[in-house]
N, C-alpha and C positions, 0 to 999 in steps of 0.2 A: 950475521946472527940476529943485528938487532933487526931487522929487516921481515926475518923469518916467522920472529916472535909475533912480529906487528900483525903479518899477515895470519898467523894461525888465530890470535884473537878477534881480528877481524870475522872469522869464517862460524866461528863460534857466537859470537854476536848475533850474527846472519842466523843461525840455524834456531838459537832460543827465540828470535822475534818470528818466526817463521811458524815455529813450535804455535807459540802466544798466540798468532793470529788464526789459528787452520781449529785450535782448541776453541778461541772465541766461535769462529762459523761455525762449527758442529752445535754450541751448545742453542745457538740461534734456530739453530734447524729443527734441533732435538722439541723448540718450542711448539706446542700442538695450536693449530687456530684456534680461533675464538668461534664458536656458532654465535649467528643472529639471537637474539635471546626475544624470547615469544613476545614481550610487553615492546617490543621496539618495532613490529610487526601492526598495533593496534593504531585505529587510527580513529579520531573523535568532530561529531559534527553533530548539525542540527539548526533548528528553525524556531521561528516563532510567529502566531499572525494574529493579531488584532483586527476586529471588526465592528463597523455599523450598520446596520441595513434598514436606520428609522426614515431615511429621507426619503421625500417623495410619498410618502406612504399614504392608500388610500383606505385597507381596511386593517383596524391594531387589530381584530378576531382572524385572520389570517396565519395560521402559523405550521411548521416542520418540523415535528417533532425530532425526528432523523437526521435531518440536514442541517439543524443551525437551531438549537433552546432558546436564541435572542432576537428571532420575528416577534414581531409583534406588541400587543401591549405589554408593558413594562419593561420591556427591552432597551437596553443601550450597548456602551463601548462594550463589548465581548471580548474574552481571550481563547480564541479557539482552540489554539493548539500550542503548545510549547513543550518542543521533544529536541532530546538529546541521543544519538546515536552512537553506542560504541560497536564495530566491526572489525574482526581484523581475521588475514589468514595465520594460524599461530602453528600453523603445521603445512607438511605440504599436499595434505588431500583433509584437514582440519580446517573449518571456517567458521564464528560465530558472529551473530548480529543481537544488539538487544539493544530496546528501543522502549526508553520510558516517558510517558507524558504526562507533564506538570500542570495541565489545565483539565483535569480529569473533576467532574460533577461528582460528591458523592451523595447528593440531594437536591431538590428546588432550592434549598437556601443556605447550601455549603458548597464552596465551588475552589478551583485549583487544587486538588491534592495529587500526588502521584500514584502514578498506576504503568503496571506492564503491559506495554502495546505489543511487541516483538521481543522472543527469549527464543532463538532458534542454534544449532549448529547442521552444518551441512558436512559430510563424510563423502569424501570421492574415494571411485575402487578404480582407477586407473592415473594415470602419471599426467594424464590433461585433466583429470576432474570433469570428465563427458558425463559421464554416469554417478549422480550422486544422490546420499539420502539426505531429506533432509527433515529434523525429528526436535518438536518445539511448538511453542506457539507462535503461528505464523499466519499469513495472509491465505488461503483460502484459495488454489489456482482455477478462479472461476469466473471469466471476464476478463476483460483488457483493462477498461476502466476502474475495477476491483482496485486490480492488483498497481497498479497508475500511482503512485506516493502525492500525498493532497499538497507536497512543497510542490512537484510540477504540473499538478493537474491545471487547467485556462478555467471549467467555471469552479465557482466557489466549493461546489456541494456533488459529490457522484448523485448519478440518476435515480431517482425510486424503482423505477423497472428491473434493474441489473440488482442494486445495490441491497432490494429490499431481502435479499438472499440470506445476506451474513451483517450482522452491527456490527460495526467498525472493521470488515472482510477478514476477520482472523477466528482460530479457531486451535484447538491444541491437537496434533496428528503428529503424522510420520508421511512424507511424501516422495516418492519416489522421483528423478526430473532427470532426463536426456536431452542434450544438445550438442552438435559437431564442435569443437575448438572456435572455426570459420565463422558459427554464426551466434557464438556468445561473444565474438568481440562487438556482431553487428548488436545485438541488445543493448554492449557497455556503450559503443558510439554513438547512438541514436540519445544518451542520455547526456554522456558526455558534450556531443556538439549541438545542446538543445535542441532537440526537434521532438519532446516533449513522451520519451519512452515508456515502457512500465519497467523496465529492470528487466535481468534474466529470469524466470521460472521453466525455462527449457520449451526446447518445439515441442517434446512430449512428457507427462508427468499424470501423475496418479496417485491416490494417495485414500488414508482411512484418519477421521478426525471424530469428536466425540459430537458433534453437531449441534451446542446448546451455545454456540459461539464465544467470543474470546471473552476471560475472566468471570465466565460462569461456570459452575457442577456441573457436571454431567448428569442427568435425570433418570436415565434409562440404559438399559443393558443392549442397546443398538448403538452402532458404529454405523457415519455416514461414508458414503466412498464416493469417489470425484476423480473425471477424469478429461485432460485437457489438449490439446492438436493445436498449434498454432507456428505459423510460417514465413517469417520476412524472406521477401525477391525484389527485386528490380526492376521496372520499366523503364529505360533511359532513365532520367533524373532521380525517378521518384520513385520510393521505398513501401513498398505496400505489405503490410501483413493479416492475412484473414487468421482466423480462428474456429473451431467448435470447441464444446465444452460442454457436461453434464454431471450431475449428482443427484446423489438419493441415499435415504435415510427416513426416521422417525422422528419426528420432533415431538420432546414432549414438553404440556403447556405450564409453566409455573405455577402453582396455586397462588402467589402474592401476585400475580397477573391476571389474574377473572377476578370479575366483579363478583360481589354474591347476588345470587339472582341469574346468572350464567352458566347454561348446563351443559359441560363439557362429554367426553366419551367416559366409558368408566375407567379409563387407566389416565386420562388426558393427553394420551398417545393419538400422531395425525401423522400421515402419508406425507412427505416434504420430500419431492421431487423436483427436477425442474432442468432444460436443456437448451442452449443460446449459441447463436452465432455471432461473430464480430468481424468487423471490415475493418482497419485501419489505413489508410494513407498519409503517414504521416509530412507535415506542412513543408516541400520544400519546393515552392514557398507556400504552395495552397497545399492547404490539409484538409481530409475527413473523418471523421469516423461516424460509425453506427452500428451499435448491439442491439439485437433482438431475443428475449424470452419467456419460453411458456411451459407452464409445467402445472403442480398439483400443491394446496398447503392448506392449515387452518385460516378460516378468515369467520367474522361474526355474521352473524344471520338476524338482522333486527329485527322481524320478523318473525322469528320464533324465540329469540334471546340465546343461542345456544351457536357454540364453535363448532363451525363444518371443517370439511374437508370440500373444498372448493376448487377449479381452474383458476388459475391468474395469467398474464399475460402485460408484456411493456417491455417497452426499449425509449432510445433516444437516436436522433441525427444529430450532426455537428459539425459545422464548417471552419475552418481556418487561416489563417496566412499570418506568414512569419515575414518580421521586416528584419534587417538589423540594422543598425551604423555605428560601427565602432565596435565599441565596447556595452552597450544598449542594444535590446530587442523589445518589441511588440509587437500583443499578437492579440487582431480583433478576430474577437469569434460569435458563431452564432450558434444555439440549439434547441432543437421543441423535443421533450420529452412526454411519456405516455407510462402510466403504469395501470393497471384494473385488474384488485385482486386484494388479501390479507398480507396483512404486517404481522408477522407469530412471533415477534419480539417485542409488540406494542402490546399496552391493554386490550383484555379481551382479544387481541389477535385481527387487532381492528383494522377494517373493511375500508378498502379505498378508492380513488378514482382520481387521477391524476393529469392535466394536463397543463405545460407549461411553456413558455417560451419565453431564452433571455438571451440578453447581446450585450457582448460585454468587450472589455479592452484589458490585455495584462500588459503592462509595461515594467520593464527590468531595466530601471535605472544603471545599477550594474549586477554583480554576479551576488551583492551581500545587501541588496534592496530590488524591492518591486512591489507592484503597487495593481491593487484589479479593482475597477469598478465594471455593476451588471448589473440591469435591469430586468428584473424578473416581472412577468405577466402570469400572473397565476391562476387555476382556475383548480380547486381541490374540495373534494367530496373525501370526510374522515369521518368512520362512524364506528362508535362501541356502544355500550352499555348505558352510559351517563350522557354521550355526545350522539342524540339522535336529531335526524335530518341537518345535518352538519355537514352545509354547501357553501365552503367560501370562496369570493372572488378579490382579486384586490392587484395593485404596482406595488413596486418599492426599488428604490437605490440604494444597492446593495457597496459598500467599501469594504477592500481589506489591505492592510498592509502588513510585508513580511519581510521579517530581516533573516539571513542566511547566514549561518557561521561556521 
């Protein structure tokens, strides 16, 4: 009996712990996952470069207005750029980028404040993100070298030819951009394993922006439209990507931008067209590139004092090669650029002539230092209103150094 007893408690025992645990698992199961939470998604970087470019120097009246406020006389250490970048995918066809810089001018004699470089989101309509819009202020898909970000561009300063397009390549739109899966990873790798990319903007893209470029009004009731073809392949080694690309619109001229004594159209409305090609090869180990373009803009007329509608014309070449050892690269490069034509984003829309040639060395210490020196031979013809027969010639040894974070 005692026997009987033992074992029916025993069985009972068994069945409440049995109970106990089958009740734990369920309520474990009944727990819902956790989603990724959008902020764990974000990811934060950015740059900074200090510069000199007094050494060497033969002429201080020598200077870039576009490429660099600290040529010349009165120039010293510069802070050129100092940006921080937040990007993240916070969805999964949602992408945002914004990109604000803390060495922003906002006069000759007030310098560093912040300003917005990049405020963009990208919207994909398929489950790879081939097809997306992308709706913000953003770069401007026009050029290789444009769109090129100036942490991994080799010389200091993008081209006057290309560049003289858009101030600072951005501009507030909405841009349409197609690229296969296959060959947006070639854009990310081409960045990723230095060989000195612009980033994705897709083989093909399109797009409508207000055309007064970035962090200025809008002037006028015209929308510019742009439209851009570009294609990495393969030759054994080497990674080659051409390009075309064009746009058009009106530009129209600021009135705090003409002199007085400068007689504009009667609306200060100018035809601002323009269509370029690009070759890229990128360095492995030799690299080239070169863009070419020609098109139609205001430029000044010293000669009559008054903003035409003019032809321009410029590009650049540029050679390269990559070393590496280790955990270190450098990369000597060489380029002659050409521009002939108007700046519609300078005074007066002033008149240019541009011929240059510099050789220079980036060295990358490692991935959160590097270091560029380049000699620039310059030869520039800059004319408006106030700056007539304005032909300078001149060298200089150009420094920068840049930390990565």
């Amino acid at each position: 009996m005692k026997i009987f007893k033992a074992l029916l408690l025993a069985v009972i025992t068994c069945n409440q712990i049995n109970a106990q645990e089958t009740k734990s698992t369920e309520v474990v199961q009944e727990q819902p996952k956790k989603n990724k939470e959008w902020f764990n998604s974000i990811s934060v970087r950015g740059y900074v470069q200090v510069r000199y470019n007094r050494l060497l120097e033969t002429n201080p009246d020598l200077g870039c207005e576009q490429c660099d406020k600290s040529w010349g006389d009165n120039g010293g250490f510069f802070l050129r750029r100092a940006r921080v970048v937040f990007s993240g995918q916070v969805y999964k066809n949602v992408y945002f980028y914004l990109q604000p810089d803390f060495a922003t001018s906002a006069s000759s004699t007030s310098l560093h404040f912040g300003q917005i470089r990049d405020a963009y989101f990208d919207i994909g309509f398929d489950s790879k993100n081939e097809y997306r819009l992308r709706v913000g202020q953003s770069k401007i898909p026009y050029g290789f070298e444009n769109l090129q970000s100036s942490s991994n561009r080799l010389p200091l300063d993008r081209n006057d030819g290309i560049n003289s397009a858009f101030a600072n390549e951005r501009d507030l739109g909405a841009f349409f951009m197609w690229a296969p899966e296959r060959i947006r990873k070639v854009y990310s790798s081409v960045v990723k394993n230095n060989y000195k990319g612009s980033g994705d903007y897709g083989v093909f893209a399109f797009g409508a922006f207000n055309g007064q470029t970035a962090n200025k009004p809008e002037l006028n009731n015209n929308l510019h439209v742009v439209a851009r073809v570009s294609y990495p392949f393969e030759i054994g080694d080497q990674l080659i990507e051409p390009g075309i690309q064009a746009y058009s619109g009106r530009w129209a001229m600021p009135s705090s931008s003409v002199n007085s004594g400068v007689t504009t159209t009667h609306d200060g409305n100018y035809t601002d067209q323009r269509a370029a090609a690009s070759v890229i090869v990128y360095p492995k180990p030799f690299g080239f590139q070169a863009e070419y373009n020609i098109g139609k803009g205001p430029e000044f007329n010293k000669e009559t004092n008054t903003i035409e509608t003019k032809s321009l014309e410029g590009g650049y070449a540029m050679m390269s090669y990559r070393i590496q050892h280790n955990d270190q690269y450098i990369f000597p490069f060489a380029r002659y650029q050409y521009y002939n034509g108007g700046k519609k984003h300078e005074t007066d829309a002033r008149s240019y002539k541009v011929n240059d040639v510099e050789l220079g060395v980036e060295w990358q210490i490692n991935k959160h230092l590097e270091v560029v020196a380049m000699y620039t031979i310059s030869d520039r013809k800059y004319e408006d209103f106030k700056l007539r027969d304005n032909h300078q010639k001149g060298n200089l040894l150009r420094l920068q150094a840049q930390v990565n974070f």
